[in-house]
N, C-alpha and C positions, 0 to 999 in steps of 0.2 A: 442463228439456229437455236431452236428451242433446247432445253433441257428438259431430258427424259426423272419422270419419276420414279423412285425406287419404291415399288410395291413394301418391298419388307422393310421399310422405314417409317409405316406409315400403322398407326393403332388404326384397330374396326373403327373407332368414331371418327378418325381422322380418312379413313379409304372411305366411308358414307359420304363424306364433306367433299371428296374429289371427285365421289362419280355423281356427285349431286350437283356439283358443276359442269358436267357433259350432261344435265337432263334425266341423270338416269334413276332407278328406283333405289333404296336404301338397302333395302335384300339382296342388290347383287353382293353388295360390298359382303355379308356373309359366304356367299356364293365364292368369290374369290378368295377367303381368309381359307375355304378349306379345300378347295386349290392346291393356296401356299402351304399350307401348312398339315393338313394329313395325307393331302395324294403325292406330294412334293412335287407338284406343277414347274416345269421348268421353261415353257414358253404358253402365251393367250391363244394358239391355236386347238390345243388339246383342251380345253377349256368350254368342254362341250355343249353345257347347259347356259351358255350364256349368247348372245346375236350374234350374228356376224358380223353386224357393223359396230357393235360394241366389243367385242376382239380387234377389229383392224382399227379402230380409235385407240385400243390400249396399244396395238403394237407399235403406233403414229407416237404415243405421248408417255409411255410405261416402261420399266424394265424389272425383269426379277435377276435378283442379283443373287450371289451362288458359292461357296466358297468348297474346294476340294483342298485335304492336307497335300501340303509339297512336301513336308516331313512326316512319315508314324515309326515310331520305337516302342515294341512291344516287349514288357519285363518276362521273366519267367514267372512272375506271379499273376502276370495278365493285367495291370496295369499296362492300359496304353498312351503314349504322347504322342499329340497331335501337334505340329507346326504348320500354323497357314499364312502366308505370304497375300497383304490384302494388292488393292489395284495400285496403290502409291507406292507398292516396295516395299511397306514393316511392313515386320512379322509378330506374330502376337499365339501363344501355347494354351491348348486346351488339357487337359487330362481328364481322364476314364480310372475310376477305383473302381475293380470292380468286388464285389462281396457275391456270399451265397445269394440271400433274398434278396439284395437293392443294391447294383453298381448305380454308383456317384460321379457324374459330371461338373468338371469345377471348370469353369470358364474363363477368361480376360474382359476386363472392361476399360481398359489403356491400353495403348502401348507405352512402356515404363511406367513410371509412377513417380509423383510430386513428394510424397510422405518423408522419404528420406532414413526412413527407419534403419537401423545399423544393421542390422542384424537378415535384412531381406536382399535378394542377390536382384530381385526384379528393381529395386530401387537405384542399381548401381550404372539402369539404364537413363536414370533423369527421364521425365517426361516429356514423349515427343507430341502425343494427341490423342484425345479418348476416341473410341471407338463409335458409329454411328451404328443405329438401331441394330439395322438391317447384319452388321458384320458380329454383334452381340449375338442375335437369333441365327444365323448362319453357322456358328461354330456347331450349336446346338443341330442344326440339320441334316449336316455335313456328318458328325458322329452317329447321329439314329439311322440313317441309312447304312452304317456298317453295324453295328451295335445296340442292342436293346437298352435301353437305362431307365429309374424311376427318379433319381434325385437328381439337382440342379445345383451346385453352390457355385454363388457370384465369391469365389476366391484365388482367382488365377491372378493374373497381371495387371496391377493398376488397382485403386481405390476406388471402388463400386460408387460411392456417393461423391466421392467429386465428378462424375459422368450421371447428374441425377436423372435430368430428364432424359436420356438415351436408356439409362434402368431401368427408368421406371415404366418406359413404351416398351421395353424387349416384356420386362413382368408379365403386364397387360398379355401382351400377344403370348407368353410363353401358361396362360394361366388360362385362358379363353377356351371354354367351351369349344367355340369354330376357329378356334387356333391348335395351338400346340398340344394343349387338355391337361398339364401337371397339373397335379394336386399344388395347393395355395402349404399343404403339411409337408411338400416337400421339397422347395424350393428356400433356399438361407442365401440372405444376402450379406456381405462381413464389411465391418466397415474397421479402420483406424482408429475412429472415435469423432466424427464429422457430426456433432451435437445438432445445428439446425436442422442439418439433410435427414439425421434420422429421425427428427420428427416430421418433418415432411415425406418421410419414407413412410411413415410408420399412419397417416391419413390419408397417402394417396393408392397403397394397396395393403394385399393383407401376404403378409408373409411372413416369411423364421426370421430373425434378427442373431447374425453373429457379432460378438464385440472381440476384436484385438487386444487385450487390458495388457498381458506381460509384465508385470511389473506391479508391482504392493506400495512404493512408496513415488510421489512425485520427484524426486533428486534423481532417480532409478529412469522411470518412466522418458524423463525431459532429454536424459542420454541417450537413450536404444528409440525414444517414439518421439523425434520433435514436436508431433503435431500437439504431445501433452505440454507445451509450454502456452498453447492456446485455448487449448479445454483439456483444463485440468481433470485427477483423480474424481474429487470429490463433483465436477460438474458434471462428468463424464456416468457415473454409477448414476447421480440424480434423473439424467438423462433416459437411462437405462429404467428405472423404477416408474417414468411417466412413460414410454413405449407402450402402444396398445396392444395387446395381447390375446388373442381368441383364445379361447375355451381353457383350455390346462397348458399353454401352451409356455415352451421357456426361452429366454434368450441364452444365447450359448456364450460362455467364456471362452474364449481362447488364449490360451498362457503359452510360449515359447520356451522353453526353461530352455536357463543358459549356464552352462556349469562357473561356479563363483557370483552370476551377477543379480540372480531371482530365483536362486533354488533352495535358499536355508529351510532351516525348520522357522526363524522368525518368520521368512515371507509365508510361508503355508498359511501361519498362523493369523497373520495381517490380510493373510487374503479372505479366509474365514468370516472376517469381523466386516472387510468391502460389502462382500456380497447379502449380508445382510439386511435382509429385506428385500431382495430379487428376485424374480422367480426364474433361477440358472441352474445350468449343468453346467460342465468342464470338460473342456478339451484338453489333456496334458499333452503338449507338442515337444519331446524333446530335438534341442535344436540340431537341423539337418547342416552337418561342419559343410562349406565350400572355397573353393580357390581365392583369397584374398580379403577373407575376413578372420579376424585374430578369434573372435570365441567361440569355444568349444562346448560340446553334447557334455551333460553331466551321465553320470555314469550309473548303472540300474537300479543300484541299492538308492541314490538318492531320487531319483524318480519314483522307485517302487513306495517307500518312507513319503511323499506327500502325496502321492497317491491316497497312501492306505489314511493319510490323517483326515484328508477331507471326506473317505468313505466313513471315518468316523464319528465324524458330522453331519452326516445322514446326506451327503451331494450327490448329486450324479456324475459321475466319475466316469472317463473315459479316456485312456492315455493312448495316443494314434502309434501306431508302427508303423515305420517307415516304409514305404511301399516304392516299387521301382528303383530297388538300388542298383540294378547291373543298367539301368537307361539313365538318360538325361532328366528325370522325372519331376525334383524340385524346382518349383518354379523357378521361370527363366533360363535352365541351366542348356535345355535346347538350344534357345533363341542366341543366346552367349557362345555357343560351340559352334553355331553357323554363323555368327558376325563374325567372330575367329577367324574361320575358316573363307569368307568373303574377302578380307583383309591381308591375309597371306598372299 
């Protein structure tokens, strides 16, 4: 028995090459991407402007794949969690921030994650498989059909660049004219600190780049981020400094402050001197405490104090508030309260 092709797995150049192997013209392959992706076509019969014998070929040798939340938890600040159960049984959480002018979509690209980072509850799931195209783009379709949104961040579950190519075909499809249509300004992909991939990120599309840095000194870093025991501080910023960048565009820091382990006034200070020569802004993330990890949120005043130092450094400054605290909102804390609950 043949195996059916997954439409939403497949980039525009990639569905040209397949119906260009049934004979067919290059234009359908557009014809189909907005289909999938603006009409949200859910079977080749509705698929009106294309033959009829080239619909019952797709339905012979095609499938569109489709994902509905098995879980939503909606905060009282509107924050929603999504949990979707793919065909194999994981499960993998999307979330919806939403804001006045631009709710944010932060996606999965694992289930679990390799990194190991201490400090992350998604890592405490060890990595079971990254995620294909089609269930990347899906998450994403699944929330526009209940939900309007304009931004995209690759920083749900799992390490975006160890799943490179399944990224960088969801990008493709989610940045496309006859696909999805985001904007290339608004879509951030965040990585650990995966030096080759982000330069291969960084020439095979054009998008925001978030770095995970957390930490001012390697002894620091090598504890809370193992992956810094393989690409270090200094290869990791250098890395950061060669990333191609459109127009004024900046790569984002992301710091976790963790009360005692990277919140001094030295680290502020170390950090300052890092970023030197980068063209960044700052994410201040105080850490969100959960069930079975020892460190703790540092406390306002010292948040507020490196904050204000780095605004006095002329950065772009932006320290996140916690969003969805009455849900499961923190990454993985869903997917951990249904394994739980499976388990019992």
């Amino acid at each position: 028995m043949d195996i059916k092709v997954d439409l939403k797995n497949l980039s525009l150049e990639e569905l040209e090459q397949f119906l260009a192997g049934k004979g067919k013209e290059r234009y359908r392959a557009r014809q189909i991407f907005k289909w999938l992706y603006q009409k949200g076509a859910t079977s080749f019969e509705v698929m009106s402007n294309l033959a009829k014998d080239l619909r019952s070929d797709l339905e012979h040798s095609a499938t569109i794949s489709r994902l509905e939340p098995e879980v939503t938890e909606i905060s009282r600040d509107g924050t929603r969690k999504y949990l979707f159960r793919l065909a194999d049984g994981n499960t993998v959480e999307s979330v919806l921030i939403p804001e006045e002018d631009r709710s944010t979509l932060c996606v999965s690209s694992q289930v679990g994650c390799a990194m190991g980072c201490e400090f992350c509850l998604t890592g405490t799931f060890r990595l079971t498989r990254s995620l294909t195209t089609a269930e990347i783009v899906n998450q994403i379709c699944a929330v526009q059909r209940e939900v309007p949104f304009r931004n995209i961040v690759f920083m749900g579950m799992g390490e975006p660049l160890a799943n490179l190519d399944n990224v960088i075909r969801a990008l493709k499809i989610i940045t496309h004219d006859d696909g999805l249509q985001f904007s290339t300004r608004r879509v951030t992909v965040s990585t650990a600190g995966l030096i080759p991939e982000m330069e291969q990120l960084g020439h095979a599309v054009t998008v925001n780049l978030a770095v995970s840095l957390n930490a001012t000194t390697d002894e620091v870093r090598n504890r809370i981020m193992p992956i810094n025991r393989r690409y270090p501080l200094r290869d990791l910023l250098d890395a950061c400094r060669r990333f191609p960048l459109p127009g004024r565009r900046k790569i984002t820091i992301e710091y976790v402050m963790i009360k005692g382990v990277n919140d001094s006034p030295d680290d502020v200070k170390r950090l300052v001197k890092l970023l030197s020569g980068i063209p960044s802004k700052i994410n201040l993330i105080p850490f969100n405490e959960h069930e079975g990890c020892a460190f703790k949120s540092p406390d306002q005043q010292t948040v507020d104090q490196f904050h204000s130092f780095l605004l006095a450094k002329h950065f772009t400054v932006i320290t996140r508030s916690s969003r969805g605290a009455d849900i499961s909102a923190a990454c993985g804390q869903l997917k951990g309260k249904l394994d739980r609950n499976d388990c019992a």
